[in-house]
C-alpha positions as CSV (number, residue, x, y, z in Angstrom):
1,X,0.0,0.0,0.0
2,X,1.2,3.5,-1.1
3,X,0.3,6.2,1.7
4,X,1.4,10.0,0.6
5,X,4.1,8.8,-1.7
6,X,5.6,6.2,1.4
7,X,5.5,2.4,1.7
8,X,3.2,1.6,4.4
9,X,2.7,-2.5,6.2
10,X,0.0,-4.1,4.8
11,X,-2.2,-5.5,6.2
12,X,-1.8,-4.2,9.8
13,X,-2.7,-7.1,12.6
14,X,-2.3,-7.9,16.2
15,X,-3.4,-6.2,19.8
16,X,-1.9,-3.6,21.5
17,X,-2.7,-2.5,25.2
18,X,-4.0,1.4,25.1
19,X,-2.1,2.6,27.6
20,X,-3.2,6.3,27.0
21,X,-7.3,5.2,27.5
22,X,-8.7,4.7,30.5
23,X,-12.6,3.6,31.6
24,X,-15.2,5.5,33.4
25,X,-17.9,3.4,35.2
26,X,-21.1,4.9,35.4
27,X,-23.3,2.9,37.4
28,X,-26.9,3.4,39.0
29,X,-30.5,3.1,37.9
30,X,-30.2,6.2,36.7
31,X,-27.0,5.8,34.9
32,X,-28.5,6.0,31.5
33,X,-30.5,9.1,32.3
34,X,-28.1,11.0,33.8
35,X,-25.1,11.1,30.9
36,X,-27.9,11.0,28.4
37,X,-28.4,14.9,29.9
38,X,-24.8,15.5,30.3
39,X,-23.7,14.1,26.7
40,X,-24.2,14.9,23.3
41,X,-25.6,11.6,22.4
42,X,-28.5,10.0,23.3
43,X,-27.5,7.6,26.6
44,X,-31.5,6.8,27.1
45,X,-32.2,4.4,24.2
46,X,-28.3,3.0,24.8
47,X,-28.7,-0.7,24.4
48,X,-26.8,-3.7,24.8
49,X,-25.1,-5.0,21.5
50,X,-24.4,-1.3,20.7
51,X,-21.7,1.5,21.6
52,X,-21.9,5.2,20.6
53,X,-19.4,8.2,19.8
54,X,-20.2,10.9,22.7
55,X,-19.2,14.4,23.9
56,X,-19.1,16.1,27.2
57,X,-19.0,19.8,26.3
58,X,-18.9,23.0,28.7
59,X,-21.4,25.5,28.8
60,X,-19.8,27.3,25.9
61,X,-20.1,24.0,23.6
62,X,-16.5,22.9,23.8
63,X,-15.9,19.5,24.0
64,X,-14.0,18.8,27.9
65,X,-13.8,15.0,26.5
66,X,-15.1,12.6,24.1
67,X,-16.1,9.1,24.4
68,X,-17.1,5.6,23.0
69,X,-20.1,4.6,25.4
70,X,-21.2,0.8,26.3
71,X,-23.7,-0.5,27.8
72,X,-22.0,-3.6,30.0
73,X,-25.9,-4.6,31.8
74,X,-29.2,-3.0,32.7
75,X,-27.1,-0.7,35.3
76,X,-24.0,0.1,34.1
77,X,-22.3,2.1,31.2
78,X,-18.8,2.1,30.6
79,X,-16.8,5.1,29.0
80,X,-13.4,5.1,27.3
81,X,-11.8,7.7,27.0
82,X,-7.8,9.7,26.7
83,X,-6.6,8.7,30.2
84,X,-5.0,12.1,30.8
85,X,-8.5,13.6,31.2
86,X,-10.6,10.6,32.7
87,X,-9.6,12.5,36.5
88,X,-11.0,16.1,35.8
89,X,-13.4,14.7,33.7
90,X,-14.8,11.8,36.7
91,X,-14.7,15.4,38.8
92,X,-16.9,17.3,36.4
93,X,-19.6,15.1,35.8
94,X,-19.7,13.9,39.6
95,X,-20.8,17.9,40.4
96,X,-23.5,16.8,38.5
97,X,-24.8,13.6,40.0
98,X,-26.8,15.3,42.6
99,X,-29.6,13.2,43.7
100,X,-29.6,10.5,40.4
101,X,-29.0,7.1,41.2
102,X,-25.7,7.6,39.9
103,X,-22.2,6.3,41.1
104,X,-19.3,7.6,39.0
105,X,-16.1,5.8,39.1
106,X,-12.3,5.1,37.5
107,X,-12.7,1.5,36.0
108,X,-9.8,1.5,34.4
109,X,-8.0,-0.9,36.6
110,X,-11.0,-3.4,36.5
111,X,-11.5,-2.9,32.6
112,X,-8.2,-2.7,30.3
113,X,-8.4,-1.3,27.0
114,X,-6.9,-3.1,23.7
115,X,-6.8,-2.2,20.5
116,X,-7.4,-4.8,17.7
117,X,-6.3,-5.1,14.2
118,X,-6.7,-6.8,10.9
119,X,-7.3,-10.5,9.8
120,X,-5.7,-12.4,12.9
121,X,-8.0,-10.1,15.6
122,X,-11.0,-11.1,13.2
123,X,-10.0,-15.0,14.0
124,X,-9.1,-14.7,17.3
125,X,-12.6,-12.9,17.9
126,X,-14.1,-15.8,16.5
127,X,-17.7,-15.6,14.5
128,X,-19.3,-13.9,16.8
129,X,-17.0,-10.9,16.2
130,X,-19.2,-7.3,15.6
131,X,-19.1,-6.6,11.4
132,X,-20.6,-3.2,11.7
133,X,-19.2,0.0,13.1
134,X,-20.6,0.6,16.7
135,X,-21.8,-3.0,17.2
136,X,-20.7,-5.0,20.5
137,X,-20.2,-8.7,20.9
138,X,-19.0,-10.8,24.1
139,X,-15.3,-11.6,24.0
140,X,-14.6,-14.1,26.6
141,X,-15.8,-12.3,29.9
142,X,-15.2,-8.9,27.5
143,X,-16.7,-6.9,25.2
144,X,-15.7,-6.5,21.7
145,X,-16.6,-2.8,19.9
146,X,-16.1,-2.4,16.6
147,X,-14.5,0.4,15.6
148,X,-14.7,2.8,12.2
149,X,-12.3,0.8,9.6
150,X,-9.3,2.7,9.0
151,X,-7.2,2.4,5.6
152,X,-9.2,-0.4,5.0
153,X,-8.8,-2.4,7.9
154,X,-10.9,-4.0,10.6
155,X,-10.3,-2.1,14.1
156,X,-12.0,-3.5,17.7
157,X,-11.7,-2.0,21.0
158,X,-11.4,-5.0,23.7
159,X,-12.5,-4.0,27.1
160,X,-12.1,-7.1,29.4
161,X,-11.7,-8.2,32.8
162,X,-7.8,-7.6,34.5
163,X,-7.6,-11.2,35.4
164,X,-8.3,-12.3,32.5
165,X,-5.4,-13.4,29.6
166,X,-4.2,-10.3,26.9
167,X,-5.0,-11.5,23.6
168,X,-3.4,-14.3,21.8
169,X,-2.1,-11.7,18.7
170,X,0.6,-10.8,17.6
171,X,1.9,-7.2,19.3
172,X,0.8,-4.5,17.6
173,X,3.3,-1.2,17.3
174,X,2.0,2.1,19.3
175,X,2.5,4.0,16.3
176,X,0.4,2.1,14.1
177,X,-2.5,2.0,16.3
178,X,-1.9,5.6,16.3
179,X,-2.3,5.8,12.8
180,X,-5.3,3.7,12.2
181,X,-6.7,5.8,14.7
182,X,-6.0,9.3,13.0
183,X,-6.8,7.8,9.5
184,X,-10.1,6.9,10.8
185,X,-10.7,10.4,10.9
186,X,-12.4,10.3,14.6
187,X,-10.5,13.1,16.6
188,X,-10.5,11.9,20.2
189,X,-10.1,14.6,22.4
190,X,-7.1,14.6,25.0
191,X,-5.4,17.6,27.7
192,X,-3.7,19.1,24.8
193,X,-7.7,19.7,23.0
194,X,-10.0,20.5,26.1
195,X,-12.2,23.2,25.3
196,X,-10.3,24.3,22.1
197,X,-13.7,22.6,19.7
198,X,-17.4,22.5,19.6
199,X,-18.2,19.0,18.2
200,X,-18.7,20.3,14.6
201,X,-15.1,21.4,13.9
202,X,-14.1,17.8,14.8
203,X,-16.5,16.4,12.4
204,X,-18.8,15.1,15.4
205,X,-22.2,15.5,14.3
206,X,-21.3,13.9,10.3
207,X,-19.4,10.3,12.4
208,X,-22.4,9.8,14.5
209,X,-21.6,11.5,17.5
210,X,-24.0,14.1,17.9
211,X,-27.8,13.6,18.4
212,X,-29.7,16.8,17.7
213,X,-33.2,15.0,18.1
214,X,-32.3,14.4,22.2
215,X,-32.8,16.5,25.4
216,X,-30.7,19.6,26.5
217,X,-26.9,19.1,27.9
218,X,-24.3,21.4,29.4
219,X,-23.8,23.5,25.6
220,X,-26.7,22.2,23.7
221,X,-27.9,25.7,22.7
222,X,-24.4,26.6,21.3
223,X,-23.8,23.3,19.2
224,X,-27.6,23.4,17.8
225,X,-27.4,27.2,16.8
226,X,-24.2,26.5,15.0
227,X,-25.4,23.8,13.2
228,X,-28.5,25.4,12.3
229,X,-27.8,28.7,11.7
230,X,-24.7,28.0,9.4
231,X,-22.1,29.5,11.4
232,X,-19.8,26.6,10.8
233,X,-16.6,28.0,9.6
234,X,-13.8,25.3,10.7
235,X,-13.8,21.8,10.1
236,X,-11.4,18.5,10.9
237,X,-9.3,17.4,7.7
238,X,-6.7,14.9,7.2
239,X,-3.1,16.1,6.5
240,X,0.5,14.2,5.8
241,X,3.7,15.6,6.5
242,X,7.4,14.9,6.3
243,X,7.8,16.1,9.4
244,X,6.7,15.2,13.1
245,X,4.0,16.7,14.1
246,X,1.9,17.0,17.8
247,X,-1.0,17.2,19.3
248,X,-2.1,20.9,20.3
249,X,0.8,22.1,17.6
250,X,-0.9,25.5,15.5
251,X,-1.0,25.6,12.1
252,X,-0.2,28.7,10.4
253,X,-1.4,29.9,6.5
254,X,1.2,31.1,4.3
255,X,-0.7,34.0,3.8
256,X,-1.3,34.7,7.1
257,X,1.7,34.1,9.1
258,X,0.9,36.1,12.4
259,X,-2.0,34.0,13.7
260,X,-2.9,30.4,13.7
261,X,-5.2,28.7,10.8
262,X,-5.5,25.7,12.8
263,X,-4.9,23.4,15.4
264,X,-3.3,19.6,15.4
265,X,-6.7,17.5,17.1
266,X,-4.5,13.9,16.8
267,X,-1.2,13.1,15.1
268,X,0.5,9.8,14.8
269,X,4.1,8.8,12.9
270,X,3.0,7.4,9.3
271,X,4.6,4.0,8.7
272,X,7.8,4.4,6.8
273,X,8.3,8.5,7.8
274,X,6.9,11.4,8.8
275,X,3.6,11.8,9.8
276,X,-0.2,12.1,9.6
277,X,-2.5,14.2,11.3
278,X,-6.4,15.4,11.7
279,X,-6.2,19.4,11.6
280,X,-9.0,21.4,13.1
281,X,-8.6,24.5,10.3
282,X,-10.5,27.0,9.1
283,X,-12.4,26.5,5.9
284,X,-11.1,29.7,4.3
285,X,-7.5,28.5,4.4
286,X,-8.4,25.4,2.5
287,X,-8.9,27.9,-0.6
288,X,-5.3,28.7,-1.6
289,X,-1.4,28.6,-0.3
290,X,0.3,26.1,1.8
291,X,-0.2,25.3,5.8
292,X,2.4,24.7,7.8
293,X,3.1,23.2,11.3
294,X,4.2,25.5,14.1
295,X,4.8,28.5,11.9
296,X,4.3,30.0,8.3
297,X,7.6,28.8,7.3
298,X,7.3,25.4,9.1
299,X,6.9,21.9,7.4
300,X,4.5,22.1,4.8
301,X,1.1,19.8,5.2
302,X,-0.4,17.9,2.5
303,X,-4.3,17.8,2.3
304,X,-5.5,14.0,2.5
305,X,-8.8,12.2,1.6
306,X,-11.1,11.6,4.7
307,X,-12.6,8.4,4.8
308,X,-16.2,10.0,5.1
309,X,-17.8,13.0,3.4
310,X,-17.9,16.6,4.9
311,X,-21.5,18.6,3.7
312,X,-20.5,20.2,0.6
313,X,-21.7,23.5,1.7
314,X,-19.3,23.2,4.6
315,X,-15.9,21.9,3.5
């Protein structure tokens, strides 16, 4: 497989553990009802056999975290999410709890996250193992979530029991989990994002993880009137470069080299060099020059093809 002009593995397989994800536990008869009026998605109709995309936004609509959201029985929803902001995050929604039947808690320890790849993961899932995006399927004493495809390829996220045996796969490199992950073109949000996007200039509502149709939640009325009133003016794109590049970096215009166009949302190393990354930019810089990371005159990025569609009228 050619990727931007470089040699890249093909396929990808094995399991990696996710290290940088951790699990909240939200548990409670009113578990479901409570994050479905903190989160962007609908929690209420949450079902086993299913997972969603979520956001936790401020009162101003930024997004404080993101999540992928599973039901693991009639009580209890698990959250995964970039383990440098599951603490503030547990403290946030927990001012919220009040009097809902509600117990929020770190799970991590009790439910490590891996992140499966390719053919082998398919086999070792067995037949049982979720086809379509978002589905769930028991892995052992787990739970199997099929992710997006990226590039091509099958991705799961395993969440299972600590006791219980890492998969049978062949290890998996960090940086090519990574770069699944950006070239999926979901931008999970970390310490370096908080509060820098409303869930439209990460592509949220167009990959599923916005529902317009639910209740209120902390920054409803900003996301909605920006969606409806046609104020979006950024958007999440997919970029290569020869260089490294970071989450949280800026990305300056060439014609406009005294204030950012943009902001690195997730990065990864590209097999064989250099790098790939999903850029939160403004739409109006897409038109003409060059971007650049870290300044006007910095390594040059080169636009890529997302693996879903932005609205025409918007990107």
């Amino acid at each position: 497989m050619i990727i931007g002009g470089m040699t890249t593995p093909t396929p990808l397989s094995g399991a990696l553990r996710l290290t940088d994800w951790g699990v909240i536990r939200a548990q409670g008869a009113d578990a479901a009802s409570f994050l479905h009026g903190q989160l962007t998605q609908d929690m209420s109709s949450l079902r086993e056999g299913t997972a969603r995309l979520a956001g936790f936004c401020s009162a101003k609509g930024r997004l404080q975290a993101s999540f992928v959201v599973w039901r693991a029985d009639a009580d209890t929803l698990l959250l995964a999410c970039s383990a440098d902001l599951l603490a503030p995050t547990l403290k946030r929604l927990s001012m919220f709890v009040l009097r809902a039947k509600c117990k929020l808690s770190d799970a991590s320890a009790d439910w490590p996250l891996y992140g499966l790849v390719g053919a082998e993961a398919q086999a070792w899932l067995g037949d049982s193992a979720p086809s379509q995006p978002w589905a769930t399927a028991a892995a052992g004493a787990g739970v199997a979530i099929r992710l997006p495809d990226a590039q091509g390829q099958p991705r799961w996220l395993l969440a299972q029991p600590a006791d219980a045996a890492a998969p049978a796969l062949p290890a998996l490199a960090p940086g090519d989990w990574q770069w699944l992950e950006v070239q999926s073109g979901l931008a999970r949000i970390s310490a370096a994002t908080v509060e820098q996007f409303l869930p439209q200039m990460v592509n949220f509502e167009v990959v599923g993880g916005v529902n317009f149709q639910k209740g209120c939640y902390p920054g409803q009325e900003v996301v909605a009137r920006s969606q409806y009133r046609g104020t979006i003016k950024r958007r999440t794109m997919l970029f290569d470069s020869d260089a490294p590049l970071a989450v949280g970096q800026e990305v300056f215009h060439s014609d406009d080299p005294g204030q950012p166009a943009g902001l690195v949302a997730l990065a990864a190393p590209r097999p064989g060099g250099g790098a790939s990354a999903l850029v939160e930019i403004k739409l109006s810089a897409l038109e003409s020059g060059s971007l650049h990371a870290g300044a006007a005159d910095g390594p040059v990025l080169r636009r890529a093809a997302l693996p879903y569609a932005i609205p025409v009228d918007q990107g």
